[in-house]
C-alpha positions as CSV (number, residue, x, y, z in Angstrom):
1,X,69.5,-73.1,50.8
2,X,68.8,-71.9,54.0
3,X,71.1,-69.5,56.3
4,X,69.9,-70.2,59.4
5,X,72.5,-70.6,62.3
6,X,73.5,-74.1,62.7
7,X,71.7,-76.1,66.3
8,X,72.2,-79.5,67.5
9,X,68.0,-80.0,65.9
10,X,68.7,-79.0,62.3
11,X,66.4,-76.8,61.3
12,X,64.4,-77.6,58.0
13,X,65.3,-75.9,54.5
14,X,62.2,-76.8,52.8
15,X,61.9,-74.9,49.7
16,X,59.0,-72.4,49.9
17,X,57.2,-71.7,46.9
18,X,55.5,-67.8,46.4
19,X,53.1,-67.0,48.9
20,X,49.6,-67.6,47.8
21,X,49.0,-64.0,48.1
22,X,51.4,-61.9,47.1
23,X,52.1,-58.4,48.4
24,X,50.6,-55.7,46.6
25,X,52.6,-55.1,43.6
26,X,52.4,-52.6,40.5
27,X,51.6,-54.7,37.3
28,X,54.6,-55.3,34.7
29,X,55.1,-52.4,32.9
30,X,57.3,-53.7,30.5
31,X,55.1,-55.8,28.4
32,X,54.3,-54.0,25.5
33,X,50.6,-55.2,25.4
34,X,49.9,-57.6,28.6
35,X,46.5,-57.2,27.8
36,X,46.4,-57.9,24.7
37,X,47.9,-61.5,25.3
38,X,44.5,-63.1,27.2
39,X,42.3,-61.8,23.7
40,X,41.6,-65.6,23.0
41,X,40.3,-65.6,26.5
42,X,36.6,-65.1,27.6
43,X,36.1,-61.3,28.8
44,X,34.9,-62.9,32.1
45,X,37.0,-65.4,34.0
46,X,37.2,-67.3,38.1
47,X,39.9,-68.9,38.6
48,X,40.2,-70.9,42.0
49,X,43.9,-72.4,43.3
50,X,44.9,-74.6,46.3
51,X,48.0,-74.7,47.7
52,X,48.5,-77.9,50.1
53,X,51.5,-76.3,52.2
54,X,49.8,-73.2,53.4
55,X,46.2,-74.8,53.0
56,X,44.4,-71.8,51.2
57,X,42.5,-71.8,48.1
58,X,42.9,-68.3,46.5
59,X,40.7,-67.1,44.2
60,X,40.5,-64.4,41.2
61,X,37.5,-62.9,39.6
62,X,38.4,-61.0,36.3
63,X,36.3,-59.1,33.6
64,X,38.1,-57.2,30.5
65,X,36.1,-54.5,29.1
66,X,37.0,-51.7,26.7
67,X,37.0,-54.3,23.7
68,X,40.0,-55.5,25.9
69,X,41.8,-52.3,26.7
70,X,41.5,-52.5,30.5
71,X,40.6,-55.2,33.1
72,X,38.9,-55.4,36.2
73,X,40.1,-57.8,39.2
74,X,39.4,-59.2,42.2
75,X,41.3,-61.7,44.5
76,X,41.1,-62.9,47.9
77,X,41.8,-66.4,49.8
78,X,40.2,-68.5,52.1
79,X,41.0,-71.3,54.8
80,X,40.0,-74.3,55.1
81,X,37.0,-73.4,57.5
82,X,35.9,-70.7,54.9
83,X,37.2,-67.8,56.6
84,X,38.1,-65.1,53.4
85,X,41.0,-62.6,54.0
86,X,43.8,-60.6,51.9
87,X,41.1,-59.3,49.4
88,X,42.6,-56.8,46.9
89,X,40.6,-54.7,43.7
90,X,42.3,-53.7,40.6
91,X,41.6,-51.9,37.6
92,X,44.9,-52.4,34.7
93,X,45.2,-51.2,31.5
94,X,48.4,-50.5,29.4
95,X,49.3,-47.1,30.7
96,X,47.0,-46.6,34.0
97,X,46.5,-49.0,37.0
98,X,45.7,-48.9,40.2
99,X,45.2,-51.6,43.2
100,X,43.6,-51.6,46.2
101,X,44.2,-53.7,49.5
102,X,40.9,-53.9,52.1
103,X,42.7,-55.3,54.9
104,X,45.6,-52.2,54.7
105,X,42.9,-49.9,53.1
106,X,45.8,-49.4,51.0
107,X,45.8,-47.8,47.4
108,X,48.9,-48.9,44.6
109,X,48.4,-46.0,41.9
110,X,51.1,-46.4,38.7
111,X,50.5,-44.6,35.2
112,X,52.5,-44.0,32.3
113,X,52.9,-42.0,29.0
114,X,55.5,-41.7,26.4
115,X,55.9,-38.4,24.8
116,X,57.3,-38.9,20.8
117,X,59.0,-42.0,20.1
118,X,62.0,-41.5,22.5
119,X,60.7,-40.3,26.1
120,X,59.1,-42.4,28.3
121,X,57.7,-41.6,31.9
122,X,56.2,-43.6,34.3
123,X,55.5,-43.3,38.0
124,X,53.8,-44.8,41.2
125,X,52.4,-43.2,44.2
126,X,51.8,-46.1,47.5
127,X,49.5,-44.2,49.5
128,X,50.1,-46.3,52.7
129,X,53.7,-45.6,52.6
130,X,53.3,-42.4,51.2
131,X,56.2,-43.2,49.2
132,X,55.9,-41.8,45.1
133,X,58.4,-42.9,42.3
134,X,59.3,-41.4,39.2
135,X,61.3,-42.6,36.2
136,X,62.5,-41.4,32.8
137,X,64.0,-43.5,29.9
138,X,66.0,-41.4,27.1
139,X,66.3,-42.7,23.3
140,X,69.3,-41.4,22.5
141,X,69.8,-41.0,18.6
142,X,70.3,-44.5,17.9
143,X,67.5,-46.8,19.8
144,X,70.0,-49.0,21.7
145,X,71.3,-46.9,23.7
146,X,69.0,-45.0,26.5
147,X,69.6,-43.2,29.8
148,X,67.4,-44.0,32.3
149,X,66.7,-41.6,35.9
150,X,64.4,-42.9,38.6
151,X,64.4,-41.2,42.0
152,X,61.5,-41.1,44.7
153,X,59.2,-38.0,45.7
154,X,60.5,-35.6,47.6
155,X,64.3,-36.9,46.4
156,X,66.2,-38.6,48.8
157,X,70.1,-38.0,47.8
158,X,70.6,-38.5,44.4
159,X,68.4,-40.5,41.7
160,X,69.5,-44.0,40.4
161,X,71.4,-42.9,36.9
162,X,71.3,-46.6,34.4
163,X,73.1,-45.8,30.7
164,X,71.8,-48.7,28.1
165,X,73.7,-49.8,25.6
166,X,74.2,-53.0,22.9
167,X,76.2,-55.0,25.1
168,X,75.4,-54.0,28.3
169,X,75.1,-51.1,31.1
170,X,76.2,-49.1,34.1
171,X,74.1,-47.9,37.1
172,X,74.6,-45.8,39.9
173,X,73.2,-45.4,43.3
174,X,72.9,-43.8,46.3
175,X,70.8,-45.0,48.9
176,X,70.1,-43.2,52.4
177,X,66.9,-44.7,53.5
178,X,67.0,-44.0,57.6
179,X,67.1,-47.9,58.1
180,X,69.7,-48.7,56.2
181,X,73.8,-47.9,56.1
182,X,73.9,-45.2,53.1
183,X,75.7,-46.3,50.6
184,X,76.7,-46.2,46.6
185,X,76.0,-48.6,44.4
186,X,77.8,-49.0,40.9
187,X,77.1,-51.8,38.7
188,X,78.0,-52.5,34.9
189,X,76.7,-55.6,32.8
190,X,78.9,-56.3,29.5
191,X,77.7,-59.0,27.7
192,X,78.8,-61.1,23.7
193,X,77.6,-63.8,21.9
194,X,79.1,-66.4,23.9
195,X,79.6,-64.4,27.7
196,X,78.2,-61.9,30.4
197,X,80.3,-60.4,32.6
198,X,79.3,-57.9,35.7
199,X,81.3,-56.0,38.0
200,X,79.3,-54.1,41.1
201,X,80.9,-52.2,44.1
202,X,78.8,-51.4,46.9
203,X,80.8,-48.7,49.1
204,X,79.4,-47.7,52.5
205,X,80.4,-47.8,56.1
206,X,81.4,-50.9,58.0
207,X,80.6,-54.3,56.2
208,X,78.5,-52.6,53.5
209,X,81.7,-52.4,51.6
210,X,81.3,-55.1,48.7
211,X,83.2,-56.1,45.8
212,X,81.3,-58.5,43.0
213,X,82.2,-60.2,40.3
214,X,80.2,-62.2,37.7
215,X,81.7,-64.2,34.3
216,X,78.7,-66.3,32.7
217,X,78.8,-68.2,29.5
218,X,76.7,-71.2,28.3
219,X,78.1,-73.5,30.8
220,X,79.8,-72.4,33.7
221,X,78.8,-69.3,36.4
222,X,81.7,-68.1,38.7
223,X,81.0,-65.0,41.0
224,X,83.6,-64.4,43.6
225,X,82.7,-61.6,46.6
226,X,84.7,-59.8,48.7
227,X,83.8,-57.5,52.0
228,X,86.8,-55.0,51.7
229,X,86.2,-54.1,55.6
230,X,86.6,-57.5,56.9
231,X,88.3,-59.3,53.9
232,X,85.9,-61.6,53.8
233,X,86.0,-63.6,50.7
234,X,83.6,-65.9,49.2
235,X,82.5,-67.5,46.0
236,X,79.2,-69.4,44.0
237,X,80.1,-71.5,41.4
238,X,77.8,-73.2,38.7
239,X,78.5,-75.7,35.9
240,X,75.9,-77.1,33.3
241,X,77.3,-80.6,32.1
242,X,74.3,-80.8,29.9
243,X,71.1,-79.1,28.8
244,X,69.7,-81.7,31.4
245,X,72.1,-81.3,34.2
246,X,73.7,-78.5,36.9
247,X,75.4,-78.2,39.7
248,X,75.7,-75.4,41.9
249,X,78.5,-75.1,45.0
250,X,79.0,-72.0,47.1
251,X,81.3,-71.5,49.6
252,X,82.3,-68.9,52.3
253,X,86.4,-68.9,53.4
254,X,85.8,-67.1,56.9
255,X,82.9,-69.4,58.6
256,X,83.8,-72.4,56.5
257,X,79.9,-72.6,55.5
258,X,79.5,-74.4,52.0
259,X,76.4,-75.3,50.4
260,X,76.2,-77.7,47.0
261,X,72.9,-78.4,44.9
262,X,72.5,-80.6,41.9
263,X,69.7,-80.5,39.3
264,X,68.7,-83.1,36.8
265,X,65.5,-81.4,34.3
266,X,63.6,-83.3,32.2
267,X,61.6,-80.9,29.5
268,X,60.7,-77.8,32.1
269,X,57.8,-79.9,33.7
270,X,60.2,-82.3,35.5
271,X,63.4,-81.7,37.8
272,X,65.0,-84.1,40.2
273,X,67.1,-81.4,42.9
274,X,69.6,-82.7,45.5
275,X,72.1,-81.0,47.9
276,X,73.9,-80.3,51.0
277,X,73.5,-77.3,53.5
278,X,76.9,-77.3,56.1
279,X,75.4,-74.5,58.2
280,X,71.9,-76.3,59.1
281,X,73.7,-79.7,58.8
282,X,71.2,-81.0,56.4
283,X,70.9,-82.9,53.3
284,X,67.6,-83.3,51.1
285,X,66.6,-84.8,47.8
286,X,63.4,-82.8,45.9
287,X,61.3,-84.3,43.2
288,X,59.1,-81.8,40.8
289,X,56.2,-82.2,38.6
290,X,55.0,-78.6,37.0
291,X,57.6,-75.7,36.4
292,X,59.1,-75.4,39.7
293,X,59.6,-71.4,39.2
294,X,56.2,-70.8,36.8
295,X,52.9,-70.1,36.7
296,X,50.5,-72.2,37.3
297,X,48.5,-71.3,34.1
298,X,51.3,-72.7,31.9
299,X,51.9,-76.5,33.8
300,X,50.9,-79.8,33.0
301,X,47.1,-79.9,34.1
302,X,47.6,-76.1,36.1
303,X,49.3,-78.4,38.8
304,X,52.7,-79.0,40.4
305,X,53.8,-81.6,42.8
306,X,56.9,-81.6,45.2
307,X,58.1,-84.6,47.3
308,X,61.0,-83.7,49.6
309,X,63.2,-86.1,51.4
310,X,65.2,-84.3,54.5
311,X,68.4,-86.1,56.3
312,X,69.8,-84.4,58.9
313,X,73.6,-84.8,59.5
314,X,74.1,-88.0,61.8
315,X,70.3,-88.2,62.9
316,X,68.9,-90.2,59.5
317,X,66.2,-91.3,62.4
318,X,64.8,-87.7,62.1
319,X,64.4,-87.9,58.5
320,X,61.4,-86.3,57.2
321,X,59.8,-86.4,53.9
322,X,57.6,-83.6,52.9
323,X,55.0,-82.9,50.2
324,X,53.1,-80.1,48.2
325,X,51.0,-79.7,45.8
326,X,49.2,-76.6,43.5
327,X,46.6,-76.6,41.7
328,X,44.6,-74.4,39.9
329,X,41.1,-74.2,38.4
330,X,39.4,-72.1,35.9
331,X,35.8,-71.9,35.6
C-alpha cells in the first residue's frame, strides 16, 4: 500500500481513487475507432459526477459532429460553494486532436497518419513544456512483427527502439533527462499459451542499477528485484486460489518491510480487500460496490461505494473507518 516512513501515529493508507480531474492527457490512440463506439449515443451529451472524498462534482459537455467523425468537449469541476476551476476544451477525432487547459493556458496537440498499410506515424507537440514526440511503427513483411522508434524533438540521446513479435518484445532506452540519473533501459516480454515471462535491466549510476524478473501464468505472479549496487534484493508474490480469490505478499530483505493484501471478487462489481502494511504499522479491511479500477459509465447505477476500516498496530482505539462514494449522471 503505502510507502510512507514508519511514525509512532501511523499514517493512513487509504486507497485513493483517480483524481476527479485528470491531468491533461492525449486521447488513446490505439482504438481503432473510439469514436465510432458512442454512435448509439445522442450527438449531444452533460454528464455531471460527484466524488464524496474530494467533494467536487465534475462535469462534461460533449457534442459529436461530422456524422460522428470528430467530437467537441468541455469539462470543468466545481466545489461545494459553486466555485468552477480546472476547465479544459477539446476537439478529437480519429487521427487529429487537440486539448486545451485555461487555468495553464496550455495547448495538447497529437495527430496521426499512416502511409500504405504498414507505416504508421504519430506525434504530439505540449506547448507548455515545449516538449514534441514522434513515433514510427514498421510492418515488417509478415503483420506480427513491427519495429517501433519514438524519440522526442530535438533528440535527446538515443530514441526508444521496441521490436514486436508473436510472443512477445524487446525495448531499449536511453534516458538523460537533466533531472534524472541517465540510464538504459532493456526490457523483453515472452509470452505462450499458458505463461508470460519478462526480464528488464535498468543500468545507470549508483542505485539506478536494477535487475527484474517477471514469470506469470494463470495463477501464480513471482517477480524478484535486485539493486546490483547495493545488493538489495526483494520480491512480490501473487497467487489466485480461485477465479474469486488473490492474495498478494511483497517483501523487501534489507529494511525488513513486508506488505500482504487479500482479495475476495464477486462478478467485477463487488470485491471484499484486506491487508497489512509493516512500514506504516497498519492494517485495513475495504469493501467495494462498482468496479473498483473502472469507469464510471460501465458500474451498477454509474456509482461505486467504498467503506474502509483502518487498525493501526497496537492503537485499535485509533481505528478509523472511512467512506466514498461516485456517482455519475447523464442528462
Amino acid at each position: 500500500m503505502g510507502n510512507s516512513t514508519a511514525t509512532q501515529n501511523p499514517k493512513s493508507i487509504f486507497v485513493q481513487l483517480p483524481p476527479s480531474q485528470p491531468p491533461l492527457q492525449a486521447p488513446n490512440t490505439t482504438d481503432t475507432d473510439p469514436i465510432g463506439r458512442l454512435f448509439n449515443r445522442p450527438s449531444f451529451r452533460v454528464t455531471s459526477e460527484f466524488d464524496s472524498d474530494s467533494n467536487l462534482f465534475l462535469h462534461k459537455i460533449s457534442y459529436k459532429f461530422l456524422e460522428n467523425l470528430a467530437k467537441l468537449k468541455l469539462s470543468f469541476q466545481n466545489d461545494c460553494s459553486g466555485e468552477l476551476s480546472s476547465p479544459q476544451l477539446g476537439l478529437l477525432s480519429k487521427y487529429f486532436s487537440i486539448l486545451y487547459d485555461f487555468d495553464s493556458q496550455n495547448a495538447l496537440v497529437q495527430g496521426s497518419f499512416d502511409v500504405g498499410g504498414r507505416l504508421q506515424f504519430s506525434a504530439s507537440h505540449d506547448t507548455d513544456a515545449k516538449q514534441r514526440d514522434i513515433s514510427m511503427i514498421a510492418c515488417l513483411a509478415d503483420p506480427s512483427y513491427k519495429l517501433e522508434l519514438s524519440s522526442s524533438l530535438p533528440p535527446i540521446g538515443m530514441p526508444k527502439a521496441t521490436i514486436h513479435f508473436p510472443f512477445g518484445n524487446i525495448s531499449l532506452k536511453k534516458s538523460d533527462e537533466e533531472t534524472m540519473i541517465p540510464f538504459v533501459y532493456l526490457m523483453g516480454i515472452f509470452k505462450n499459451e499458458t505463461m508470460t515471462n519478462s526480464a528488464s535491466i535498468k543500468v545507470g549510476d549508483g542505485d539506478a542499477t536494477l535487475l527484474r524478473l517477471s514469470y506469470k501464468d494463470k495463477e501464480m505472479t513471482f517477480t524478484p528485484k535486485l539493486c546490483l549496487s547495493s545488493n538489495g534484493p526483494s520480491f512480490a508474490f501473487k497467487r489466485r486460489f480461485t477465479p474469486m480469490t488473490k492474495l498478494s505478499y511483497c517483501y523487501n530483505f534489507n529494511s525488513g518491510i513486508w506488505s500482504a493484501v487479500y482479495k475476495h471478487t464477486v462478478g467485477k462489481d463487488l470485491k471484499f480487500k484486506t491487508g497489512y502494511d509493516s512500514e506504516v504499522r497498519l492494517g485495513w479491511a475495504s469493501f467495494w460496490v462498482g468496479d473498483e479500477s473502472g469507469n464510471l459509465k460501465s458500474a451498477p447505477m454509474k456509482m461505486k461505494v467504498q467503506v474502509m476500516l483502518q487498525v493501526p498496530k497496537g492503537d485499535p482505539n485509533n481505528s478509523l473507518v472511512m467512506f466514498r462514494v461516485k456517482k455519475r449522471w447523464d442528462f
